[in-house]
C-alpha positions as CSV (number, residue, x, y, z in Angstrom):
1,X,-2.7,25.8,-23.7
2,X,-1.5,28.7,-22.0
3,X,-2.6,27.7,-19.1
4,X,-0.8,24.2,-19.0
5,X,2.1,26.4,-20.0
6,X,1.8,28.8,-16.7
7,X,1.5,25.1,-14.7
8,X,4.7,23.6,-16.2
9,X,6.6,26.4,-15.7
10,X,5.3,26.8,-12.3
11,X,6.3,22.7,-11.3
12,X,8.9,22.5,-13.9
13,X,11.4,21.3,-10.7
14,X,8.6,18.3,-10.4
15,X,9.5,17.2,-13.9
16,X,12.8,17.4,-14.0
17,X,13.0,14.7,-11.0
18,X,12.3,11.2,-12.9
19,X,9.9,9.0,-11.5
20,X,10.9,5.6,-11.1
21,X,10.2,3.4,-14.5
22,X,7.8,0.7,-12.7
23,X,5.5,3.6,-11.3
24,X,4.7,5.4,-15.2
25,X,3.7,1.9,-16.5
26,X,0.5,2.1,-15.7
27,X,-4.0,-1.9,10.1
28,X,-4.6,-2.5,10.4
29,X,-6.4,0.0,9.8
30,X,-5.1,3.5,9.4
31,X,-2.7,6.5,10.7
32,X,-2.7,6.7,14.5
33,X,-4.6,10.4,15.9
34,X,-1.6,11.7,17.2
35,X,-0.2,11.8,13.9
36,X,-3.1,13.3,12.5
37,X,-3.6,16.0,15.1
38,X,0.6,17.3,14.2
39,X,-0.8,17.4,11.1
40,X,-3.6,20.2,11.5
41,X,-0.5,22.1,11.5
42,X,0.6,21.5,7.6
43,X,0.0,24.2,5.4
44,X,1.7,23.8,1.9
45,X,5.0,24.1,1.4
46,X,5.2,25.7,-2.2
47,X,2.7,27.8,-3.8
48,X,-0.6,26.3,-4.2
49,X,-1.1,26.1,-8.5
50,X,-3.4,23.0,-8.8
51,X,-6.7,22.9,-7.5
52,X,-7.7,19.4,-7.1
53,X,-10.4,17.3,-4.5
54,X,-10.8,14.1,-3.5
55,X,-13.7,12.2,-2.9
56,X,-14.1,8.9,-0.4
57,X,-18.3,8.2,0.3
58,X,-17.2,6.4,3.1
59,X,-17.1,7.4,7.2
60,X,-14.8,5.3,8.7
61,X,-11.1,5.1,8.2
62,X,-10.8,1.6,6.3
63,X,-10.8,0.3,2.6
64,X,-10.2,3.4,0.0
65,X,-10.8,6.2,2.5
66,X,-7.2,5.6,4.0
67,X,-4.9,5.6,1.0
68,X,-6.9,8.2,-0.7
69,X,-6.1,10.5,2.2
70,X,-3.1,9.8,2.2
71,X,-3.1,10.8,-1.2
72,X,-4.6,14.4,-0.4
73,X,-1.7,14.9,2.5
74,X,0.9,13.9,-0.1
75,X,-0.2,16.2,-2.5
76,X,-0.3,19.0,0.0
77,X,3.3,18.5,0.9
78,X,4.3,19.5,-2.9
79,X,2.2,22.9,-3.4
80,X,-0.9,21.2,-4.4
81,X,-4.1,22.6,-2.7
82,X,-5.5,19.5,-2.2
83,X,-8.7,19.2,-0.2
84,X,-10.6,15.8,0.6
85,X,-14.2,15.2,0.7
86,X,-16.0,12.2,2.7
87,X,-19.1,11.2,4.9
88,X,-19.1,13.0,8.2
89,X,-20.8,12.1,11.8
90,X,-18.7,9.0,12.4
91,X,-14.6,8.1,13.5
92,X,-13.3,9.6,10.6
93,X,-14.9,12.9,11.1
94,X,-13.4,12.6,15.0
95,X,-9.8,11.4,13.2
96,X,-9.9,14.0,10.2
97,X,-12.6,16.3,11.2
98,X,-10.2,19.4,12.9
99,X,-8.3,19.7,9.6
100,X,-8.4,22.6,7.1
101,X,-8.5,20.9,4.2
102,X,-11.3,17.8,4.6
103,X,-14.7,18.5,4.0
104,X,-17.8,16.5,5.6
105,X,-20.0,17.1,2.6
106,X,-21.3,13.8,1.5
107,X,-24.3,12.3,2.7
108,X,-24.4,9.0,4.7
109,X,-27.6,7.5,3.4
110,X,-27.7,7.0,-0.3
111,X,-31.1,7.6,-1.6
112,X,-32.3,10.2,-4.5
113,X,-33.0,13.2,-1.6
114,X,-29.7,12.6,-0.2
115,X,-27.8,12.4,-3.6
116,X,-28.8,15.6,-4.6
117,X,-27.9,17.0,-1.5
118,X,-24.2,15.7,-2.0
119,X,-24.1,16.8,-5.3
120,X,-25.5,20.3,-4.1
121,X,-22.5,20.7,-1.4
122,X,-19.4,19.0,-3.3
123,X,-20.6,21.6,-6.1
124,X,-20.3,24.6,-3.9
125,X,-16.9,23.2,-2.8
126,X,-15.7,23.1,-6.2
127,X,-16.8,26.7,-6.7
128,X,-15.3,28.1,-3.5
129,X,-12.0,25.9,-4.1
130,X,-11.9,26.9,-7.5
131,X,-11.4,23.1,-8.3
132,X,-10.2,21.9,-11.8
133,X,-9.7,18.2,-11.2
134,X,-12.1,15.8,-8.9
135,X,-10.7,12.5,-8.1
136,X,-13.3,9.3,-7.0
137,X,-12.4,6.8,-5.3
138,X,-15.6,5.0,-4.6
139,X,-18.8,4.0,-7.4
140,X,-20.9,6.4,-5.5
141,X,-18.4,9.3,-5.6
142,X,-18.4,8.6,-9.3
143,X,-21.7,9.4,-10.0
144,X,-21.4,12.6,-7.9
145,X,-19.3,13.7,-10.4
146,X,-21.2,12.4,-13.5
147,X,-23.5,15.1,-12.4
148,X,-21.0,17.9,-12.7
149,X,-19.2,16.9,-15.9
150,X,-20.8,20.4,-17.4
151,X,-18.9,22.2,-15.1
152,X,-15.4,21.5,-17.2
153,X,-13.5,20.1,-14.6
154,X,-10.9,16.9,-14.8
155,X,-12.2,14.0,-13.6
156,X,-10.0,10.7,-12.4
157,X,-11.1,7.9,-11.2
158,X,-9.1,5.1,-8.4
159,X,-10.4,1.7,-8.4
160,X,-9.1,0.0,-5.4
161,X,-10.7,-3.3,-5.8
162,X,-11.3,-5.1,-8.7
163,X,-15.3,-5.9,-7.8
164,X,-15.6,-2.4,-8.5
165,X,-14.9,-2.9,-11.9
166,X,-18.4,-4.1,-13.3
167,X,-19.0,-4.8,-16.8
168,X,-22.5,-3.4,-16.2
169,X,-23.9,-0.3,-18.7
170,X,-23.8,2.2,-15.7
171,X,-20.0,1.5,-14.6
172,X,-19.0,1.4,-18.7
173,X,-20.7,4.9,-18.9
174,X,-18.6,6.3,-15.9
175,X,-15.7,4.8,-17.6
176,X,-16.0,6.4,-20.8
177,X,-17.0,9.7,-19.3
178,X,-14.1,9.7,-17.0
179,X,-10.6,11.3,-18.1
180,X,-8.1,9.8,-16.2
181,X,-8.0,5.8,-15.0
182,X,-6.0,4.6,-11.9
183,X,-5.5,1.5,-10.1
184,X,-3.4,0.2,-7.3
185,X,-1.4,-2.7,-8.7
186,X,-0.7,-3.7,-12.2
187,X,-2.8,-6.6,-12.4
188,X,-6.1,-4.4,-13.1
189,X,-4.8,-3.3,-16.7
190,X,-5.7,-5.8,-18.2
191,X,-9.2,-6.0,-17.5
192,X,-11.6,-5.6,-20.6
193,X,-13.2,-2.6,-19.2
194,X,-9.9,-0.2,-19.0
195,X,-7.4,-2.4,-21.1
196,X,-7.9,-0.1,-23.9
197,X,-7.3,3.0,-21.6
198,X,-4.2,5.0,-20.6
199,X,-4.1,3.9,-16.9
200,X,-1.7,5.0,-14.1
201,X,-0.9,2.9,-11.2
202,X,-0.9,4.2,-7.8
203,X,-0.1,2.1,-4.8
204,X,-1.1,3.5,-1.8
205,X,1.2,6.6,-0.4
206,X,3.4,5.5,2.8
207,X,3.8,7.8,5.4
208,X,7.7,8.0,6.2
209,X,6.6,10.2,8.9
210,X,4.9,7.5,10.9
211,X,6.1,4.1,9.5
212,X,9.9,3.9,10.0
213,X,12.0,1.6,11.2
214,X,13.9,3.4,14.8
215,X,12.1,3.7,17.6
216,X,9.9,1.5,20.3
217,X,8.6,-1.7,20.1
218,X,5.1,-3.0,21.8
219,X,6.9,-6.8,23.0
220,X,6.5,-5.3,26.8
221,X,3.1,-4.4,26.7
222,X,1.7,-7.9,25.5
223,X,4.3,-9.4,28.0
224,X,6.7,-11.0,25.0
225,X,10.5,-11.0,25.5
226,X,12.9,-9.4,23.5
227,X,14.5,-12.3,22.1
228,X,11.5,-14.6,21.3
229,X,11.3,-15.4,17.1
230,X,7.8,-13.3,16.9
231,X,5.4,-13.9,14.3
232,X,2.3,-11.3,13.2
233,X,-0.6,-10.8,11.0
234,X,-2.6,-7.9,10.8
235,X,-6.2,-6.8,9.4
236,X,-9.3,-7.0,9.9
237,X,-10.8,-10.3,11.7
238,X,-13.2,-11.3,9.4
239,X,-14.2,-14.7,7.1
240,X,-12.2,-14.6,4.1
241,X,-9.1,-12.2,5.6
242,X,-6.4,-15.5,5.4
243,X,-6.3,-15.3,9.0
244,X,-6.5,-19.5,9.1
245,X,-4.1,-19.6,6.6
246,X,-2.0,-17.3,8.9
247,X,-2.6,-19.6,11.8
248,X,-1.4,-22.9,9.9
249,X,1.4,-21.3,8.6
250,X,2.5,-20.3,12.0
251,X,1.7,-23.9,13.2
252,X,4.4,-24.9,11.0
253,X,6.6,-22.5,12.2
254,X,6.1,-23.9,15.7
255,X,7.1,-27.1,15.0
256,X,10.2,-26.0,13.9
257,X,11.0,-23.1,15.8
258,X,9.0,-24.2,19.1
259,X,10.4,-20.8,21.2
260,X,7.9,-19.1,18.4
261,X,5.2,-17.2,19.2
262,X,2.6,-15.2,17.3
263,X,0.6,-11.6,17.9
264,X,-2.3,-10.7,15.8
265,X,-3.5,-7.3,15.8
266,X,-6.8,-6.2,14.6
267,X,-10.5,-7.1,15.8
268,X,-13.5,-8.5,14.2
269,X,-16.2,-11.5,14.6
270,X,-14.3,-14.2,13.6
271,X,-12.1,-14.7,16.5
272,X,-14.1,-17.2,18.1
273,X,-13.9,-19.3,15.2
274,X,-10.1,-18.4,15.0
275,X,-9.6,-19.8,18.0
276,X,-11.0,-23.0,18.1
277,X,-8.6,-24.0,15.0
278,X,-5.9,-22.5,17.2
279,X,-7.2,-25.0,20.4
280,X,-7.4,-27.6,18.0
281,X,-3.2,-26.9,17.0
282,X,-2.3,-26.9,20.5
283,X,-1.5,-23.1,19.8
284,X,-3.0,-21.5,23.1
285,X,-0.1,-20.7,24.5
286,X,1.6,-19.8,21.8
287,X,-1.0,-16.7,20.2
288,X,-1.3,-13.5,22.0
289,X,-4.6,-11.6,20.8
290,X,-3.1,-7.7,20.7
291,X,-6.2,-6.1,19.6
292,X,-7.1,-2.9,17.2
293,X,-3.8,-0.4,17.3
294,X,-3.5,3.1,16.5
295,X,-1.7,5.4,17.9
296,X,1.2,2.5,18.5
297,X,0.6,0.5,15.1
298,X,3.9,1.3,14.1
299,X,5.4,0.0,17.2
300,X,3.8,-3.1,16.6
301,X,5.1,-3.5,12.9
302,X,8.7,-2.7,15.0
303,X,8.1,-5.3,17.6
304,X,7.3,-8.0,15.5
305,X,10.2,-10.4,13.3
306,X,8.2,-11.3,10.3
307,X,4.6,-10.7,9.4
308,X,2.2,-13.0,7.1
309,X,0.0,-11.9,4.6
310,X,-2.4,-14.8,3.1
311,X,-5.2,-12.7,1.8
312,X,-6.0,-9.3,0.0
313,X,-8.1,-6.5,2.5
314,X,-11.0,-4.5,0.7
315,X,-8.3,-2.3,-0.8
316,X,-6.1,-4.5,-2.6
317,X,-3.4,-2.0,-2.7
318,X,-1.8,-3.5,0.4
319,X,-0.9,-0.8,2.6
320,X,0.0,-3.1,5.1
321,X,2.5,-4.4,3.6
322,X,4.0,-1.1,2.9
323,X,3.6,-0.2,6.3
324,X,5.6,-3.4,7.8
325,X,8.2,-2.5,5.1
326,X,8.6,0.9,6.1
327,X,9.2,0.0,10.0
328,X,11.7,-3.1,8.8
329,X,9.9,-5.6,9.1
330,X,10.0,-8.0,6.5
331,X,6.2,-9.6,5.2
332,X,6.4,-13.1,3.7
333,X,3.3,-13.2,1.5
334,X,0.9,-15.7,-1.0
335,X,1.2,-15.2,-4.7
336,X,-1.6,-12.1,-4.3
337,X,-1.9,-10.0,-7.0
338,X,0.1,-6.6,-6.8
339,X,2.4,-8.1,-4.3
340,X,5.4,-8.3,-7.2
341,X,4.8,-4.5,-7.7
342,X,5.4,-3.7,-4.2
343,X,8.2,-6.1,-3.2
344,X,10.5,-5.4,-6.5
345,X,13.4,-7.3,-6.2
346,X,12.3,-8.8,-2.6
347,X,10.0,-11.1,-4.4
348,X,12.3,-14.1,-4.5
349,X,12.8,-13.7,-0.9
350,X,9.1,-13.0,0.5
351,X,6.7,-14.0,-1.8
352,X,6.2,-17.8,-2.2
353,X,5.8,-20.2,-5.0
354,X,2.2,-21.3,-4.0
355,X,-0.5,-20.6,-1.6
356,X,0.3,-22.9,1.2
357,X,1.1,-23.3,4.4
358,X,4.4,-24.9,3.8
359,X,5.6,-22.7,1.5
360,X,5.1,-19.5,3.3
361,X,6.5,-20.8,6.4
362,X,9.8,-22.2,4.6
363,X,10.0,-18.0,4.1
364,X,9.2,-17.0,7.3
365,X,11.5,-19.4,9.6
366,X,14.5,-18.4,7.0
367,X,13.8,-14.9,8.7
368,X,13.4,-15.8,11.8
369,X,16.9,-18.0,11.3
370,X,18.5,-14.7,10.7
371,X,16.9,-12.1,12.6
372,X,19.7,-10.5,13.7
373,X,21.0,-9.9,10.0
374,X,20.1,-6.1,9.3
375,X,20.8,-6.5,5.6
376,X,17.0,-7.5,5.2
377,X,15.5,-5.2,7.4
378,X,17.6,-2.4,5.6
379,X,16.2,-4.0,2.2
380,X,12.6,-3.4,3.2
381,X,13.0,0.3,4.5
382,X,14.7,1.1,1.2
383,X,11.9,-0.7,-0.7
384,X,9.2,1.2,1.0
385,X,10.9,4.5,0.2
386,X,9.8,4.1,-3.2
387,X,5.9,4.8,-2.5
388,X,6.6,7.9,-0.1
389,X,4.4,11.0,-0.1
390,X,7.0,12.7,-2.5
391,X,6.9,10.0,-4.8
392,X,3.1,9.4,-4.9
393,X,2.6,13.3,-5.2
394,X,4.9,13.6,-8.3
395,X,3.2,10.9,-10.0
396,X,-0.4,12.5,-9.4
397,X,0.9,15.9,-10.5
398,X,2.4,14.4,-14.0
399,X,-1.2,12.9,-14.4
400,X,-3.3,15.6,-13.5
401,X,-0.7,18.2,-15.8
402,X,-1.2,16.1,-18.5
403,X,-5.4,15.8,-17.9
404,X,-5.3,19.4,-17.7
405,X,-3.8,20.0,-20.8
406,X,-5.5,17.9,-22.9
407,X,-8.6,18.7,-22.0
C-alpha cells in the first residue's frame, strides 16, 4: 500500500484529467520509418515511476505487433518506462530495431528449446528493467509469462482477435492466472470466457504525430487529378479481407458517379482474382493498383475522398479506420463489430444498415456529393482525437495503478 501511495502521488496530475466515459466501460500496415527513426530521439518526458514491458511474439509489423507498440510509445510520452519485447531478425527488427527501448528477445521458432530460451532472456529483462507489470498481446507471449508468475509481477493480457479467445483448458488457465483483461472493442465482453471479469477496452493508440489531416496528398504520383470523386480501400490483399465487397460497392458508385475512380493500397495474392471481377465490371479503367505504402501512408489517407471498409484485419481493433479519421478522411463501413465504438456519434453517417453493396455505397456517394463540405472532414479529425497517445496512456496507467495496488 505504500507503494501505490508513492505512485498516486507521483501521477496524481494523470488522475485528475477524466478519461472519456465510453473508454472506462470496459495499412495498411504500420507507421512509415521516417517516423520511427525521429523517434529514436524520445526519451520520457516526466519521471519514469512505472516499470512496465510489452510483449508481441511476432516479427513483422502487422496484426497486434503495431498497436501494441504504439502502445509502448504512448506510454513513454507520459513518464512511463515502457520497453517492448518482440521477435527479432526480420522488418520489424530493421523498423524498430535502432530504438532504446525495444528488445529482440523472443525466439522465432516455437519449440520447447527455444521457449526456454525466451523465457530465459525476457526474464533477465525484467530483472535489469526492474519490471512490475508484463503485458501480452499474443497466446504465445502469454505462456512466457505463465512461467514467471513467481516472480510477483502484474500481468495483463490484450486480446486483439476474438479466435484468440479459446474455450480450451490451457487459454482458461492463462485467463484465470492473468490480473488484468483487455480487449479492443466492446463486443468481446461478453464472451463466456471474460464476461465475469473486469475488462478494459483499448482501441488501438493513433498517432496524431503522423496521421493528421494538413499536408500532401499522393493523387500526382498515381496520375489522378485533383478534382476526380476518389474512392479507397486499404489492407492486406488477401481471401476474406472484403476486398470484392469493396470492388462491388465501388461499381455502384460508378454507375452513379461515372467521373469516380478507385485506389487500393496494399499487396497480397489475391489480386489476380481481384481483378478478374474488376474486368468482368468493366472497372479497368477505373482502379489504379497503388501498392504497399509507408513512409507516404498518410498521404494516401489525405488524397483519397472516402475510404471502404467491408471486413475486419487480423487485429480487429481497426486501426485503419482510425488512421483515415485522423487525416480527414471519412470511412463508410459494414456493420463490423467495434466500428460503433470508434465512430461515436458518426455512426449514422458511416456505418450502414446491412452488409451490402448498396447500402454502403448510398454512404459513400453522399460524401462524394459533398466533398467540398469541411464540416465532415473536421468531424473525423475530432473523432480520432479521442484514441491519441495521451488518451491511450492515461487509460493504461489507471489500469496498471490499480493492478499494482491490489496485488
Amino acid at each position: 500500500m505504500a507503494r501505490q501511495a508513492r505512485r498516486l502521488a507521483l501521477h496524481g496530475e494523470l488522475h485528475h484529467r477524466p478519461l472519456p466515459r465510453f473508454l472506462l466501460t470496459g495499412r495498411k500496415e504500420g507507421a512509415s520509418t521516417k517516423v520511427l527513426v525521429s523517434r529514436s530521439q524520445h526519451f520520457l518526458s516526466r519521471s519514469a515511476t512505472l516499470n512496465v514491458l510489452h510483449l508481441g511474439s511476432f516479427n513483422r509489423w502487422t496484426g497486434a505487433v503495431a498497436p501494441a507498440f504504439a502502445e509502448v510509445e504512448a506510454l513513454r510520452g507520459e513518464g512511463v518506462n515502457a520497453h517492448y519485447a518482440y521477435v527479432g531478425g526480420h522488418k520489424l527488427e530493421t523498423k524498430v530495431g535502432h530504438l532504446p527501448f525495444v528488445h529482440p528477445v523472443l525466439e522465432r521458432r516455437q519449440h520447447p528449446g527455444s521457449f526456454l530460451q525466451s523465457v530465459r532472456s525476457v526474464r533477465k529483462l525484467i530483472e535489469e528493467e526492474a519490471i512490475e507489470i508484463a503485458h501480452s498481446h499474443l497466446t504465445h507471449d502469454h505462456w512466457l509469462l505463465r512461467f514467471l508468475f513467481k516472480q510477483n509481477i502484474v500481468v495483463v493480457r490484450s486480446f486483439h482477435s476474438k479466435r484468440a479467445l479459446r474455450s480450451d483448458p490451457i487459454t482458461r488457465h492463462l485467463i484465470r492466472k492473468t490480473d488484468g483483461i483487455c480487449v479492443v472493442n466492446r463486443s468481446f465482453i461478453d464472451h463466456p470466457l471474460i464476461k465475469d471479469r473486469p475488462v478494459t477496452i483499448t482501441p488501438p493508440p493513433l498517432d496524431t504525430r503522423q496521421f493528421f489531416p494538413a499536408g500532401a496528398n499522393a493523387r500526382s504520383l498515381h496520375s489522378i487529378p485533383d478534382r476526380t470523386p476518389l474512392v479507397g480501400m486499404i489492407g492486406k490483399v488477401s481471401p476474406g479481407r472484403g476486398f470484392e465487397e469493396g470492388i462491388k460497392t465501388f461499381a455502384v458508385i460508378a454507375a452513379r458517379l461515372p467521373l469516380a475512380r478507385m485506389l487500393v493500397i496494399g499487396r497480397g495474392p489475391h489480386r489476380p482474382f481481384l481483378e478478374g471481377l474488376i474486368r468482368s465490371l468493366d472497372l479497368e479503367q477505373k482502379v489504379t493498383w497503388a501498392g504497399y505504402h509507408e513512409d507516404d501512408l498518410a498521404e494516401h489517407y489525405r488524397a483519397i475522398d472516402v475510404m471502404l471498409f467491408t471486413a475486419p484485419g487480423s487485429d480487429q481493433g481497426h486501426r485503419a479506420l482510425l488512421e483515415s479519421l485522423g487525416c480527414g478522411t471519412p470511412m463508410v463501413s459494414y456493420p463490423i463489430d467495434g466500428v460503433e465504438d470508434i465512430l461515436g456519434d458518426l455512426s449514422g453517417q458511416l456505418r450502414s444498415s446491412e452488409d451490402s453493396p448498396e447500402s454502403l455505397a448510398d454512404l459513400a456517394v453522399s460524401i462524394l456529393e459533398r466533398r467540398d463540405d469541411e464540416a465532415i472532414r473536421n468531424a473525423c479529425v475530432e473523432r480520432a482525437s479521442h484514441f491519441s497517445y495521451p488518451v491511450s496512456a492515461r487509460r493504461l496507467i489507471a489500469l496498471y495503478e490499480g493492478l499494482l495496488g491490489a496485488k
